[in-house]
C-alpha positions in Angstrom: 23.0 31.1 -1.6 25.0 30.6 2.1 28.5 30.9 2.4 30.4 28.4 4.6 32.8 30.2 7.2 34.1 28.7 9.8 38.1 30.4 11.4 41.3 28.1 11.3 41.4 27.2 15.2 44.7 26.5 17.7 46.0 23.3 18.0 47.3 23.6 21.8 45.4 23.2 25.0 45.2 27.3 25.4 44.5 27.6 22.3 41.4 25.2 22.5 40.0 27.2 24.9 40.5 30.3 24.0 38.6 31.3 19.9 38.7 35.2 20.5 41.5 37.8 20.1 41.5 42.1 20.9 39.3 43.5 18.7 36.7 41.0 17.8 33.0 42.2 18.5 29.6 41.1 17.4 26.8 43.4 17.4 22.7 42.5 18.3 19.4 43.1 17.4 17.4 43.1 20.2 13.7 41.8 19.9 11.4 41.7 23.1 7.6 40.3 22.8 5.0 40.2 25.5 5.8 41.4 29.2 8.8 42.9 30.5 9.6 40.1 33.3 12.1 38.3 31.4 13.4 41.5 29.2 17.3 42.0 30.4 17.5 45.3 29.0 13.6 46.9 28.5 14.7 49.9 26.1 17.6 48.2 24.3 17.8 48.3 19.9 20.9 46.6 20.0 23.5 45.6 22.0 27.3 45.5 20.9 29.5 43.2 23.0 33.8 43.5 22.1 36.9 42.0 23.4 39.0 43.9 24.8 41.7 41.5 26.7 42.4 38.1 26.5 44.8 37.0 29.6 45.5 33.0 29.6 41.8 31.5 29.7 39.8 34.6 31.1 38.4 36.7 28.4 37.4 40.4 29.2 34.7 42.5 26.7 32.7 45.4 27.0 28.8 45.3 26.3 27.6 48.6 24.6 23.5 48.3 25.1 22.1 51.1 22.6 18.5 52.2 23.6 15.7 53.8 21.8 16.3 57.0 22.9 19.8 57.3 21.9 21.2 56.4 25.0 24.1 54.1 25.9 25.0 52.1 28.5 28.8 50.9 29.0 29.7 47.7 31.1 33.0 45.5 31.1 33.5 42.2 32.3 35.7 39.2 32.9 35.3 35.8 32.5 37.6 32.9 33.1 36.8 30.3 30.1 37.2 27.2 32.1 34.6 27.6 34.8 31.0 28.0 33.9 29.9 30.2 31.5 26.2 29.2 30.3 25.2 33.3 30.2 28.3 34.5 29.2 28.7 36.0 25.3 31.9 34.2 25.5 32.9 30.6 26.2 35.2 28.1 25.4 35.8 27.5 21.3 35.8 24.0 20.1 33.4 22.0 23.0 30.8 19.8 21.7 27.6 17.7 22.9 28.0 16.8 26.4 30.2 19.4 27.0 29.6 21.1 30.5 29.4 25.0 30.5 27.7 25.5 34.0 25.1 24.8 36.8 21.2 25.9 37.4 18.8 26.0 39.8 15.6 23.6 39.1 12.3 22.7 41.3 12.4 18.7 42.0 9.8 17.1 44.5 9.2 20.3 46.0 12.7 21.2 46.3 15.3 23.4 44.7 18.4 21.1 43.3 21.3 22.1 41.3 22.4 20.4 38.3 24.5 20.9 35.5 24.1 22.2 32.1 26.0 20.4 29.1 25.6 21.4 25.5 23.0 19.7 23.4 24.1 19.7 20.1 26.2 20.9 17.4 24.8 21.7 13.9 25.1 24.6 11.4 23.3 28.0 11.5 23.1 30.8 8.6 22.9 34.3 10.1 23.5 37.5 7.6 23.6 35.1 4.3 27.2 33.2 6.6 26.3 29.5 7.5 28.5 29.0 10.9 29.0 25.4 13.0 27.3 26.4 16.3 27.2 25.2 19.9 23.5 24.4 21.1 22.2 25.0 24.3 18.5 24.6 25.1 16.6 23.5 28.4 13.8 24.2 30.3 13.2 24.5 34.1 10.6 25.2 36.1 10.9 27.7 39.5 8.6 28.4 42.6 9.5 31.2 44.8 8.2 30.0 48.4 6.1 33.4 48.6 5.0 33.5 45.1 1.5 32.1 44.3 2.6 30.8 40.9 5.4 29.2 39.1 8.1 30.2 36.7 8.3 27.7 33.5 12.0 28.9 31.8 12.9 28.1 28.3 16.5 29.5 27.4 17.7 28.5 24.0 21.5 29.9 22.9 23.7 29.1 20.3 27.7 30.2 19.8 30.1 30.0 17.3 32.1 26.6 17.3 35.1 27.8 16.4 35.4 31.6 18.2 33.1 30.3 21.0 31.3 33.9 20.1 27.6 34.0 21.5 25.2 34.1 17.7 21.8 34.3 19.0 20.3 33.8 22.8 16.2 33.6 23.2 14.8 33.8 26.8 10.8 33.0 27.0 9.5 32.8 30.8 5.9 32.0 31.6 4.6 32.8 35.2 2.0 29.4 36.1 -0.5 30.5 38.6 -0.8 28.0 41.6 -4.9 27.8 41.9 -7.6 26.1 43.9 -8.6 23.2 42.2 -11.6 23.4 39.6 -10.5 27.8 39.2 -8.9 29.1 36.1 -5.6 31.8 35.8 -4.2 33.4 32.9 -0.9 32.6 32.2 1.8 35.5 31.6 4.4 35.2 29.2 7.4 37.2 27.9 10.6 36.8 25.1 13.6 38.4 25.3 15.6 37.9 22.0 19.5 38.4 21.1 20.2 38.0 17.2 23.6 38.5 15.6 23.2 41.2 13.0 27.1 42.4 11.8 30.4 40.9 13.4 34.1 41.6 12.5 35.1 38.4 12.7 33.7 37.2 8.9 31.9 39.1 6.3 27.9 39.0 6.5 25.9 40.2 3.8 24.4 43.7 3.9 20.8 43.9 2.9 20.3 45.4 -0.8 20.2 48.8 -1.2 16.7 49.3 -3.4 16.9 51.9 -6.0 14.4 53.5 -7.8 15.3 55.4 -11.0 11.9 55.3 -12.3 10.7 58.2 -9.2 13.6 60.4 -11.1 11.7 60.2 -14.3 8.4 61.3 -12.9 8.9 65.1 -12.8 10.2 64.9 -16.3 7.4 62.8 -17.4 4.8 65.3 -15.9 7.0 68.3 -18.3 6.9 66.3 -21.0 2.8 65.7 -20.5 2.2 69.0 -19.2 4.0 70.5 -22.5 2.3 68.1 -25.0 -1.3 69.6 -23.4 -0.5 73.0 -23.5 0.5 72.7 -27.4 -2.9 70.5 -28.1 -5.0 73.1 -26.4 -3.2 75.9 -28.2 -3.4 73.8 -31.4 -7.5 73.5 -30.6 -8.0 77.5 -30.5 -5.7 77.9 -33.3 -7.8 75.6 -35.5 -11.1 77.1 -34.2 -9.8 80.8 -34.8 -8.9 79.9 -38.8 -12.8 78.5 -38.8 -14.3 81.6 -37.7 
């Protein structure tokens, strides 16, 4: 079973905007698959990203990124709501398909063009047993670096809370296209880099069961209990045998 959750958002223009307050976070798993060229962080277990200020439309939050080793990296940042913020783990609450939330780089006719990036589609996601109305973005371009013998085929896929405007889950996959003579054959390299909301502040997710086992307490008494019934049969055996003789 999914619970439905979804915050009680403003009704003014500033309000719109703006779905975050002080103190909301949302921490990440991190999952990277394949090479390292499109990993933003390579040693990263999770990343923890929290507001810390909200000032009119900008929204300012710290990212803790957690490595393997124990380590921690600190980084703050502001961002003003109402320009572009396609790569930001904040943007505007309450937008919808169509809505524009930045510009990208793409290759057309052997050129690089700009063009802008609008939301896809709204629908519902469950994350940690919470089912949440979400923001979809997902597009694909292709790059060629004028140097580079190959090109670079981009798929970025990202989804944020409708109502907070708080980033849920982001998925990077590149794939490096090598540029050959015709009739010759290249490998082509890819690599994942994966962002998945795994605990949040903001609304209650469910933690995973703890498993018990009160059956591994009942072994050692179980092998007394054996042990003891054993030692009487044996004893039992040489008694018998001794009353024989």
């Amino acid at each position: 079973m999914t619970s439905m959750s979804c915050l009680v958002c403003g009704g003014n223009a500033e309000a719109d905007v703006i779905g975050v307050k002080h103190g909301d976070w949302v921490k990440y798993k991190v999952t990277r698959l394949g090479l390292s060229f499109a990993w933003d962080y390579s040693d990263a277990v999770w990343v923890k990203v929290e507001v810390l200020e909200v000032s009119g439309t900008t929204v300012t939050i710290r990212e803790i990124i957690h490595d393997a080793d124990g380590s921690e990296r600190v980084r703050n940042s502001s961002q003003d709501l109402q320009s572009g913020t396609m790569f930001s783990y904040v943007i505007a609450a309450n937008l919808g398909p169509g809505d524009k939330i930045g510009r990208t780089p793409v290759y057309v006719n052997n050129e690089i063009e700009y063009v802008d990036v609008t939301l896809n589609d709204t629908d519902y996601r469950s994350y940690g047993g919470v089912t949440r109305e979400v923001n979809q973005l997902k597009y694909s371009r292709l790059l060629k670096d004028d140097f580079a013998p190959y090109f670079i085929n981009g798929t970025l896929e990202r989804y944020w809370d409708k109502c907070t405007g708080f980033l849920l889950e982001s998925k990077v996959q590149k794939c490096y296209i090598p540029i050959l003579e015709e009739g010759a054959e290249g490998e082509e390299c890819s690599s994942t880099y994966w962002l998945e909301i795994e605990d949040t502040n903001m609304w209650e997710m469910e933690k995973p069961p703890q498993q018990s086992f009160p059956w591994l307490a009942a072994i050692p008494i179980g092998a007394v209990i054996v042990a003891a019934v054993a030692v009487k049969l044996r004893n039992s055996r040489k008694k018998n045998e001794a009353d024989k003789q």
